[in-house]
C-alpha positions in Angstrom: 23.0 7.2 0.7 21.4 9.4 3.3 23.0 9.7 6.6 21.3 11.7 9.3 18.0 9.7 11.0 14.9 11.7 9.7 16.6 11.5 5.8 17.3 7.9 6.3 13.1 7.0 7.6 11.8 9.3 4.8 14.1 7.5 2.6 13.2 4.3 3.8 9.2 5.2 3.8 9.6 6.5 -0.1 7.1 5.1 -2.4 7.7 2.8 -5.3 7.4 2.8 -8.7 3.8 1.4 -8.9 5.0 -0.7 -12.0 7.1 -2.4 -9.4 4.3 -3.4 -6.6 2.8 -6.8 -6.9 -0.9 -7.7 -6.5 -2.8 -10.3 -4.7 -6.6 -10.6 -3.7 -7.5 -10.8 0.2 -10.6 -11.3 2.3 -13.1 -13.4 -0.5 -16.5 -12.6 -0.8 -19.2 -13.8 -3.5 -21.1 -11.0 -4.8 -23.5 -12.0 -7.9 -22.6 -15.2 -7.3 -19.2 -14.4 -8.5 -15.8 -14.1 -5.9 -14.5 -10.6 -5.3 -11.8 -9.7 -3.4 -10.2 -6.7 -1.9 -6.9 -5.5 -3.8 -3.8 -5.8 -1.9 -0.1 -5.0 -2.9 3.1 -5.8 -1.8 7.0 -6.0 -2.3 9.0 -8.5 -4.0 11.6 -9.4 -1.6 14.4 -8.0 -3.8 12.9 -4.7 -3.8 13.0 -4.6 -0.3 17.2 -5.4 0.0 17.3 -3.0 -2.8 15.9 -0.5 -0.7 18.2 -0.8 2.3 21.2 -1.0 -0.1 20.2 2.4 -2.0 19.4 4.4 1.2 22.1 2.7 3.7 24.5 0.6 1.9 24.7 -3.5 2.5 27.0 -2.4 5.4 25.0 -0.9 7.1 21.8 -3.3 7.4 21.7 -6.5 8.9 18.9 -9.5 8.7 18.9 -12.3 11.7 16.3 -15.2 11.6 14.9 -17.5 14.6 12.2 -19.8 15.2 9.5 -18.5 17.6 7.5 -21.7 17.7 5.9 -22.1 14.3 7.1 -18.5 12.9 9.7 -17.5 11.3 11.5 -14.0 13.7 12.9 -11.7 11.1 15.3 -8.9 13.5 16.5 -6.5 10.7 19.0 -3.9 12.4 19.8 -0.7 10.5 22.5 1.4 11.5 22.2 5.0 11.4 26.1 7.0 12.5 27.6 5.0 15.1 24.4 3.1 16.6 22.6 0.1 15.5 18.4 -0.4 15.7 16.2 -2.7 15.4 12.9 -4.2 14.7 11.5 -7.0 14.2 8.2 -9.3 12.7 7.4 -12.5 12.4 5.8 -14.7 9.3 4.8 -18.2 9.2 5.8 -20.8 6.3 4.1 -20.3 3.1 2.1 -22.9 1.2 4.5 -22.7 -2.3 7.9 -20.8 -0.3 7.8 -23.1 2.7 10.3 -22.1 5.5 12.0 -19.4 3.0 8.6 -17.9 1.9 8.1 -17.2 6.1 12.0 -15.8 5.8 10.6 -13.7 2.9 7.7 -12.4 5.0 9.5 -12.1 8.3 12.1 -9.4 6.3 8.8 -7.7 4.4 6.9 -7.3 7.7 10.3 -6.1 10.0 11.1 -3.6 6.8 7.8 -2.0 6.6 8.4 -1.9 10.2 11.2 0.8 9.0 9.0 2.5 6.7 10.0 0.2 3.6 6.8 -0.2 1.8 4.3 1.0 4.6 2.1 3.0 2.7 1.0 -0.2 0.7 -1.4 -1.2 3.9 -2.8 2.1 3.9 -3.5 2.2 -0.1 -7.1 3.5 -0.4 -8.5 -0.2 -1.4 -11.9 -1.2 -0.1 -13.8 -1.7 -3.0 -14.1 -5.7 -3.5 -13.0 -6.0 -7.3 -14.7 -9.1 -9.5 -12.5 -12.5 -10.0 -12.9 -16.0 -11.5 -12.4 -19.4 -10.7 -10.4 -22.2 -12.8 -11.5 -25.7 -11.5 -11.1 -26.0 -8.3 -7.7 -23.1 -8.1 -8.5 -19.4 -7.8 -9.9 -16.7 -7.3 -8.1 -14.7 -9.5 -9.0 -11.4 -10.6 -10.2 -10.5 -14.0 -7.9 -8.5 -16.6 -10.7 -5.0 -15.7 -10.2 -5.9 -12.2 -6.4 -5.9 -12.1 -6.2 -2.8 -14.2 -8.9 -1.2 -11.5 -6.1 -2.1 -8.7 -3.7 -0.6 -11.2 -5.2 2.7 -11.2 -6.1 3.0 -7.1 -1.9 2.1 -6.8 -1.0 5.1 -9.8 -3.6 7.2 -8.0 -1.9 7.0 -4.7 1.7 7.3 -6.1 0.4 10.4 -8.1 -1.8 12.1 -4.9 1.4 11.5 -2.8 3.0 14.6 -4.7 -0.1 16.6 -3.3 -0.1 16.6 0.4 -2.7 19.3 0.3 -5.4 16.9 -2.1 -4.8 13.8 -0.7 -5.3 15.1 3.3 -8.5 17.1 1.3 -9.5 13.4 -0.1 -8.9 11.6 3.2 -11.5 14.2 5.2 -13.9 13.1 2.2 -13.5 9.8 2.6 -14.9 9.9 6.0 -17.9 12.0 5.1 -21.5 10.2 5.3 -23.6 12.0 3.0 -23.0 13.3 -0.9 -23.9 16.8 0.6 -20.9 17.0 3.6 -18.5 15.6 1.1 -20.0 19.2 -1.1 -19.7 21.4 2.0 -16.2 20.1 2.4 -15.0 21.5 -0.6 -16.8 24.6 -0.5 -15.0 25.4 2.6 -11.9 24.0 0.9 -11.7 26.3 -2.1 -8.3 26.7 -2.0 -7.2 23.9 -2.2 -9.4 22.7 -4.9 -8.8 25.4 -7.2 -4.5 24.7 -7.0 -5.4 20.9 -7.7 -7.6 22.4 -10.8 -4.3 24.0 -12.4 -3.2 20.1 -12.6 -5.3 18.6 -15.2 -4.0 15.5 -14.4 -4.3 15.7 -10.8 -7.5 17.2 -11.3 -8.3 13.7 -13.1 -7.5 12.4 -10.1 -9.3 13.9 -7.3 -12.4 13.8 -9.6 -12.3 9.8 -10.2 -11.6 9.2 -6.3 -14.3 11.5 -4.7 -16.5 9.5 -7.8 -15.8 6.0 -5.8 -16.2 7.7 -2.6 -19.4 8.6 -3.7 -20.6 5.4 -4.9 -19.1 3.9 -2.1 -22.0 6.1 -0.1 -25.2 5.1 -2.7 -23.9 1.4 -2.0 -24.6 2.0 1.7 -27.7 3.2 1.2 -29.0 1.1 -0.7 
């Protein structure tokens, strides 16, 4: 249990496990006449509390809930020495929870608020990844495009003990031509060589600058 304000957000921001982040598809397209979708992760709800209990203790969190007409108001109050804060977000019902799935999401979107989870929005995700339809339900993602989502989550996880590589990567990302992303890590030599002494994290770099890349051709083409 952390007890000073900075230890308690940088608690609270902390990444998960990736085996514990859940996967859903967002924002359908068809592509090849086939539905993609963009990969997007989130918490389960018991994550979250488990969260607030490991880095404050149930004592010292608090969860209030009020309508806001149609929405579910989630005010989740944290208590850091002798003074409370809070924050709050809103969710609407659910088509399977109802009225406790917008509960759910209120809590999600006020925690994340704290820290709890943020990251997951910022996950490097905008490749559309392949899914299929069953009758008229779906789409869901293939078994190759789940274990693509799979790998961008470990990736981030495994980046996020690199501040230096994944800043590097994030300057990439933002180039516009093969040959800036080159000059970039020529003048970054550095920093590329101490990611080379990883192999592993040298694995990594390698197969994200690779979708950047073909994230570039795509463009052009």
């Amino acid at each position: 249990m952390t007890s000073d304000a900075e230890g308690v957000l940088a608690s609270l921001r902390s990444r998960f496990a990736p085996n514990v982040v859940l996967l859903m598809g967002g924002h359908p397209i068809t592509r090849n006449e086939e539905p993609h979708m963009k990969p997007l992760f989130y918490l389960n709800r018991t994550h979250v509390i488990e969260r607030l209990d490991e880095v404050l203790s149930p004592l010292d969190w608090s969860d209030e809930y009020f309508q806001a007409g149609s929405a579910t108001v989630c005010k989740l109050s944290i208590r850091i020495g002798d003074t409370w804060y809070s924050k709050s977000d809103a969710s609407g019902d659910t088509d399977i929870g109802g009225e406790k799935g917008a509960a759910t999401g209120a809590l999600k979107r006020a925690a994340s608020k704290w820290g709890v989870g943020s990251y997951l929005y910022k996950v490097d995700n905008d490749e559309y990844l392949p899914g299929f339809y069953v009758g008229d339900r779906g789409p869901f993602f293939t078994t190759e495009a789940k274990e693509s989502a799979s790998r961008l989550l470990w990736d981030d996880w495994f980046l996020s003990n690199d501040p230096s590589a994944m800043a590097l990567l994030g300057l990439c990302k933002g180039c516009t031509s093969e040959e800036d992303i080159k000059k970039l890590l020529d003048s970054n030599s550095e920093i590329v060589k101490n990611i080379a002494k990883n192999e592993n994290m040298l694995d990594v770099f390698k197969r994200t600058l690779k979708r950047y890349k073909g994230a570039l051709n795509k463009e052009k083409n």
